[in-house]
N, C-alpha and C positions, 0 to 999 in steps of 0.2 A: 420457774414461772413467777415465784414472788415478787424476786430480784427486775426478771423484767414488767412486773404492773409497776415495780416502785421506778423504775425508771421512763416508763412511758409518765406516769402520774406527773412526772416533775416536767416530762415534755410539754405535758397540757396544762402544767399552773406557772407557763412563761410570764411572767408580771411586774409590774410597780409594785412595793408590797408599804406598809407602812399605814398609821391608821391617825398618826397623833394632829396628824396638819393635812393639811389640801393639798397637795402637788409635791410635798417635802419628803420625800420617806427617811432619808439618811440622818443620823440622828449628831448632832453636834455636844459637847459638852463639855465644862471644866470644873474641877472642884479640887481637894487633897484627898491623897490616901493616907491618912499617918499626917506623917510631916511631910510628904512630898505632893506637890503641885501641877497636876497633872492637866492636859488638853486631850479630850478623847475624840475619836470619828466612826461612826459604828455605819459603814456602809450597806445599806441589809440588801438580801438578795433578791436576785428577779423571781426565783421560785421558792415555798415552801411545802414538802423541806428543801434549805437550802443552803447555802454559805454563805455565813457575815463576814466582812473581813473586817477586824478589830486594829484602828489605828492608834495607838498610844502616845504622845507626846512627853516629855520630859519638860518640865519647866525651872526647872534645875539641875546642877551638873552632879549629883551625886544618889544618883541611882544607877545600880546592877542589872537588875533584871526585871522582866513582868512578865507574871500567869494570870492568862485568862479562863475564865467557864462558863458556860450558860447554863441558866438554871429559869426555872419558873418564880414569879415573884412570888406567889404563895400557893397552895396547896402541895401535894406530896411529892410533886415534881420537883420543888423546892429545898424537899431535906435530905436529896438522894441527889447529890451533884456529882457529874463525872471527874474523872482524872483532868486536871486542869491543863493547858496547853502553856507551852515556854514560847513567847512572843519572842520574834525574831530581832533583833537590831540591824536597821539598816546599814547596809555597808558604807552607803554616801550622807549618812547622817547618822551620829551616834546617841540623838539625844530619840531618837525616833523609834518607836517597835512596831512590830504589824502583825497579827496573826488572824489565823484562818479558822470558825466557829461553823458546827450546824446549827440552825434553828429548823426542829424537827414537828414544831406544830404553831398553828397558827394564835396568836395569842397575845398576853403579856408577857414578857421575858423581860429579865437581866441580865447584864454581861458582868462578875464578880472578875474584880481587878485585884492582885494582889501586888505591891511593890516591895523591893526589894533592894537597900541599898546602906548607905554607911549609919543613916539612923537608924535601922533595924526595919520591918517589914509594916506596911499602912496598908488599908483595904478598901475599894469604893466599889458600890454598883451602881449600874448606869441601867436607868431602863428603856426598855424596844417595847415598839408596837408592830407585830408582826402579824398582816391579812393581806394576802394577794386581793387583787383585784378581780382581776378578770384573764381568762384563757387566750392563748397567740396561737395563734392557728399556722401549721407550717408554711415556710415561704416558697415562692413560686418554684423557683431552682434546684431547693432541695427535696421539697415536694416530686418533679420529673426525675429530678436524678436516682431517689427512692424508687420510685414507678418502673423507672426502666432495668434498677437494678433487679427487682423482684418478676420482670419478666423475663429477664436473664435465666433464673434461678426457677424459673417455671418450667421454663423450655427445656430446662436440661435438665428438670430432674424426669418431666414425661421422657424425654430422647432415651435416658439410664433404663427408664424401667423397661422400655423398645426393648433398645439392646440387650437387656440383661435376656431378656428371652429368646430374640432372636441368636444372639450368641453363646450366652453365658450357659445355657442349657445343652450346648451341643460339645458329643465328646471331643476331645483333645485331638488334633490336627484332623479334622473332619470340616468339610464346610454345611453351613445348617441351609434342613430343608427347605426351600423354599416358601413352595406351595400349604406347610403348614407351619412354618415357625412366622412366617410373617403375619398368615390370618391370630396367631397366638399375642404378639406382640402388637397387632394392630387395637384389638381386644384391650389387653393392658394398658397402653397410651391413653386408650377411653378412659378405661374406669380411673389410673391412675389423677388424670384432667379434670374427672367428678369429682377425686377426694379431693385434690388441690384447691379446686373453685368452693368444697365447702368448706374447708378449714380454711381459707380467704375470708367466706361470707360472715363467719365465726368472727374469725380477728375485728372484720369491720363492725359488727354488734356490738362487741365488746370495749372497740376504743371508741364508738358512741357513747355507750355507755358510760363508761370514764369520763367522757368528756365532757353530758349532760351531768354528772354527778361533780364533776370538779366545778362545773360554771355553776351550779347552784350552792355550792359553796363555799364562793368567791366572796370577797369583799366590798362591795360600792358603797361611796359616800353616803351617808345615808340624808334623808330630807326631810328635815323639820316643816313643819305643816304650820304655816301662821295666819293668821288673821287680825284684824283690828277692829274692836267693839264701837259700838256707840259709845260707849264710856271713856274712847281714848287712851283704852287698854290692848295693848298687843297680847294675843294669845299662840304660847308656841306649845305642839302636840310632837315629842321626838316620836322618830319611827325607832321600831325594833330591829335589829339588824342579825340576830340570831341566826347562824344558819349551825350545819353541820360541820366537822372534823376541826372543831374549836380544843384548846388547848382545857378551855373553862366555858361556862351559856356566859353570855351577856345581856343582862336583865334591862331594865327601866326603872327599880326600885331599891338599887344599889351605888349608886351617885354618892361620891363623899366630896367634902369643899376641899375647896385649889384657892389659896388664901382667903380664906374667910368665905369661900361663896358656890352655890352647886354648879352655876353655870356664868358663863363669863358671855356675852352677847356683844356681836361687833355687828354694828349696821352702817355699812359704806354705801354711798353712792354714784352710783356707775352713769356713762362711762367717764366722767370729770374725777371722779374720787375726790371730789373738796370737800368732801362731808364726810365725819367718821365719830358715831355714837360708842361709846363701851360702857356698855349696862348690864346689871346683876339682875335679873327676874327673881321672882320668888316662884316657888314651887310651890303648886295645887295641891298635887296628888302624884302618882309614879307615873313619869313623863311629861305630866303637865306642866306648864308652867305661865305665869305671866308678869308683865312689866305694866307699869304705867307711863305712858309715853312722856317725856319733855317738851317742849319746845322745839318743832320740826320744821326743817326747809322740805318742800315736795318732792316730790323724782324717786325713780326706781332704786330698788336700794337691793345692796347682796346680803344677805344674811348669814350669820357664819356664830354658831352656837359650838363654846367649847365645854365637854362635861367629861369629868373621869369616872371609871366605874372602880367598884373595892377592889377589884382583882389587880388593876392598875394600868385597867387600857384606858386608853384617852378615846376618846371621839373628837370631828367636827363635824355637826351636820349641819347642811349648809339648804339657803333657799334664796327666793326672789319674792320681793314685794313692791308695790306701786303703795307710794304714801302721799296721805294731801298735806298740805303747811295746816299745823297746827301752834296756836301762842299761849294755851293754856302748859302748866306743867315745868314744873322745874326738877334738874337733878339732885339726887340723892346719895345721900352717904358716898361710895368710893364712885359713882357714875361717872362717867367726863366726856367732853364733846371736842373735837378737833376739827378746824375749817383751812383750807390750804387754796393755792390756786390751782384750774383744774390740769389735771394731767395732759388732756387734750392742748393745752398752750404752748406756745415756741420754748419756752421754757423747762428744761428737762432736764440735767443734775443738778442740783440745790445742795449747798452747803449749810447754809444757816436757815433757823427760822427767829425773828423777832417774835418778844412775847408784849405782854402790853405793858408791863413796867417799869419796858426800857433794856432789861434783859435780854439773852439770847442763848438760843443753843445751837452748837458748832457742830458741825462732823469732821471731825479730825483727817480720816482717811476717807474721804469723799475719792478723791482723786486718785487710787489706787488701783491699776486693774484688776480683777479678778475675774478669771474664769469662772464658769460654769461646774459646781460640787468639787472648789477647794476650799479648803478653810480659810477662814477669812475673821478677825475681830471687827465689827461695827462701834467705832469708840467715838463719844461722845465728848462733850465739854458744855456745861453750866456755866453761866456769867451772869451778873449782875450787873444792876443797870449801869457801872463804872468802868465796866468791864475786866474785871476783875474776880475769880473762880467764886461759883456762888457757897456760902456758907451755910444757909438755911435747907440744904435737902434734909426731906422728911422719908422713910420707908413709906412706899406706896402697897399698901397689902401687902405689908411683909418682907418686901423686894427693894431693890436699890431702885429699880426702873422696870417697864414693860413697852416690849417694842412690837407692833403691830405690822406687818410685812406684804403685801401683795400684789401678783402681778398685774401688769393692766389688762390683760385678759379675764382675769379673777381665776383663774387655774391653778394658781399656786397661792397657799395662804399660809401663815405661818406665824403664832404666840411665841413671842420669846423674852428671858430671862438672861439676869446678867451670867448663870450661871449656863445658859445654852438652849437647845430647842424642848425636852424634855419638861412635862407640867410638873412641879413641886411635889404634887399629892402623889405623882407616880417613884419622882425619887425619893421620898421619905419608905412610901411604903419599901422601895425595893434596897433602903440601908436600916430600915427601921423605924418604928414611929416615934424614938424619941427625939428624933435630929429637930433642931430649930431653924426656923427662920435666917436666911445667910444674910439677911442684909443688917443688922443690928442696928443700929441706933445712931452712929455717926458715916450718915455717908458723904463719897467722898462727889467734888465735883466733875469727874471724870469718870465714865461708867463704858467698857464695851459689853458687848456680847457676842459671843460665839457664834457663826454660824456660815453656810456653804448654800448659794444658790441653786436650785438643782436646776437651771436652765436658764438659754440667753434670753433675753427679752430686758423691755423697761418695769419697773417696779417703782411703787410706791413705800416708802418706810412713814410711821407714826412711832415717835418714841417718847413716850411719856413719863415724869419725874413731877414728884410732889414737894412742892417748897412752902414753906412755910401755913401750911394747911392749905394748901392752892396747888390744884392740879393743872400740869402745863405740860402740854403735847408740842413737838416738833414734830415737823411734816417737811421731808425728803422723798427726792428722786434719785435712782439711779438708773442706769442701761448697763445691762450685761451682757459683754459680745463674746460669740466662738474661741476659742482659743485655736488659731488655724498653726499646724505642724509646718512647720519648715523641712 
């Protein structure tokens, strides 16, 4: 019976799971273990619990082997890790390994990578955000075909217990009474049809039950709550998103900084996307927070609030607001505003943006197809106004760059680093809180980032790089189409 609630459970938590972005669940990423240079792909599963498959890349030619484990980023889950798993090498590529993970609760997790190869053994974790969303309800086909197999299996177990009476009771080469072996058997059919129909009614309770108990403790984005003062201060109120069969609670009052700051505020506006704010609020009080507005053009705007919790889940919670043109207000410390032309124009991949100095930033691989959830580097190129690689990049909070990602639908959103989709405060915690800052001090003017569209559609990119104390955003487009099988 265990076996099967655990197995109906995961029928009913069929979902998108993933918590760290809007519409992104599969987690991209690249760093070193050791000495070795790795590209991860942590595809997570429809259900939790459920199976991640762990893609490991080789970035050079002298690695053996990789073990994977999941483990909890912190609490007790943490220092009781299973038997590690030997990732497989693919047959048609050897620099590639894949393995097969559960993630058995919903939560923060790590994927611990261990390498293995002629410099001796390097170690990274990679961390996940792991929350179904919401429950799949079966589909039509297999739904009937269910249906009719268990009336199959009705019919014949009432006909069995007929028979067992009318026949099974009657001695050996004798043929059974008529007159009373069928009123006996008729009898049986009944009552046998009563217990059926109530251990049916039972099952149905119960996979209610299940299934009002798993949707109440699903996942939805959660919705920051804003307003805007007379004073030309924006006020955001996070929701709590706490429900049941969490790995750890998720509070309001446990927020640590993601380079330098609680929460990271992007305010686009739809549906042109030429408009794109990224601001630092200050925090009130637990969930509260507020900004002081800049300098605003009007129009509806999507709101998209990134905050990680100590445990090392990320959130985004996301909203809508109508704002009026305001010209008081200027940004502050790492604030930056980005203007582009609107999405809605005949205009639709974009390679370059000019900045005003004469400068420009390239996309390199503009032009490359990509599917829908392959990996993919987003690689950049700085130039100065000679056109020639720019010298002056500064670390922007820490970071070589930040690229800002979303659909034109607004369904998919996604914060990215050069080092992949995962927020910084999540991989520190999950290798340790002494790791530094990746971007150091001399960057270079050629920057990608890792990352796997998880759907066809047109998109907008913001990618932003700090030159010479001066933040400057590029603003591309791309269209991602199907990949159709031959």
């Amino acid at each position: 019976m265990k076996a099967a609630s655990k197995i109906l459970l995961v029928l009913l938590s069929l979902v998108t799971t993933g918590a760290a972005h809007v519409g992104s669940p599969d987690v991209y990423y690249e760093d070193h273990a050791g000495p070795y240079p790795l590209s991860v792909v942590v595809r997570m599963p429809l259900v939790v619990p459920g199976v991640a498959v762990i893609e490991v890349r080789s970035l050079s030619d002298n690695l053996k082997s990789i073990q994977v484990v999941p483990t909890r980023i912190q609490g007790e889950g943490s220092k009781f890790a299973p038997v590690p798993d030997v990732a497989e090498r693919a047959s048609d590529d050897p620099k590639l390994f894949r393995a097969h993970l559960w993630i058995m609760m919903r939560g923060a997790w790590k994927v611990q990578i261990t390498a293995d190869g002629e410099k001796g053994k390097g170690e990274l974790s990679v961390p996940l955000a792991a929350a179904p969303g919401n429950s799949l309800a079966l589909q039509g086909p297999l739904k009937w075909l269910l249906t009719g197999l268990m009336a199959v299996l009705v019919i014949g177990l009432v006909g069995i217990a007929g028979a067992a009476v009318r026949e099974g009771m009657s001695d050996p080469a004798t043929a059974p009474v008529p007159s009373s072996k069928r009123r006996s058997a008729r009898r049986v059919m009944i009552c046998t049809a009563l217990l059926v129909i109530a251990v049916l009614a039972a099952g149905k309770f119960w996979w209610n039950w299940e299934a009002a108990s798993t949707a109440q403790a699903a996942y939805t984005v959660p919705r920051v709550v804003t307003s805007l003062s007379a004073s030309n201060t924006l006020l955001l109120r996070l929701q709590r998103t706490d429900s049941g069969r969490w790995a750890e609670r998720i509070q309001l009052d446990d927020l640590i900084p993601d380079h330098g700051h609680l929460m990271h505020l992007f305010l686009i506006r739809f549906p042109d996307m030429d408009r794109m704010y990224h601001l630092h609020p200050h925090q009130d009080s637990a969930g509260q927070f507020s900004q002081n507005m800049p300098a605003l053009e009007p129009g509806r705007y999507k709101v998209f609030a990134d905050v990680v919790h100590a445990t090392g889940f990320p959130e985004t919670q996301t909203a809508e607001i109508t704002l009026p043109e305001t010209h008081e207000g200027t940004l502050q410390g790492d604030d930056s505003f980005a203007t582009g032309i609107s999405l809605l124009s005949k205009i639709q991949n974009t390679n370059v943006t000019y900045l005003e100095d004469g400068g420009r930033i390239i996309w390199l691989d503009s032009n490359v197809f990509v599917p829908p959830r392959e990996p993919v580097k987003l690689h950049f190129r700085v130039e100065d106004a000679s056109g020639k690689p720019a010298t002056d990049l500064e670390p922007y909070m820490g970071m070589a760059g930040h690229l800002i990602l979303i659909s034109s639908d607004g369904t998919v959103f996604a914060h990215l680093h050069p080092n992949g989709s995962p927020p910084m405060a999540a991989v520190q915690l999950a290798n340790g809180t002494g790791m530094a800052d990746h971007a150091g001090h001399n960057i270079p003017s050629e920057i990608s980032f890792p990352y796997g569209f998880p759907k066809a559609g047109l998109y907008r990119i913001f990618v932003q790089f700090k030159r010479a104390g001066r933040i400057e955003t590029g603003v591309f487009n791309v269209s991602i189409v199907q990949a159709i099988d031959n």
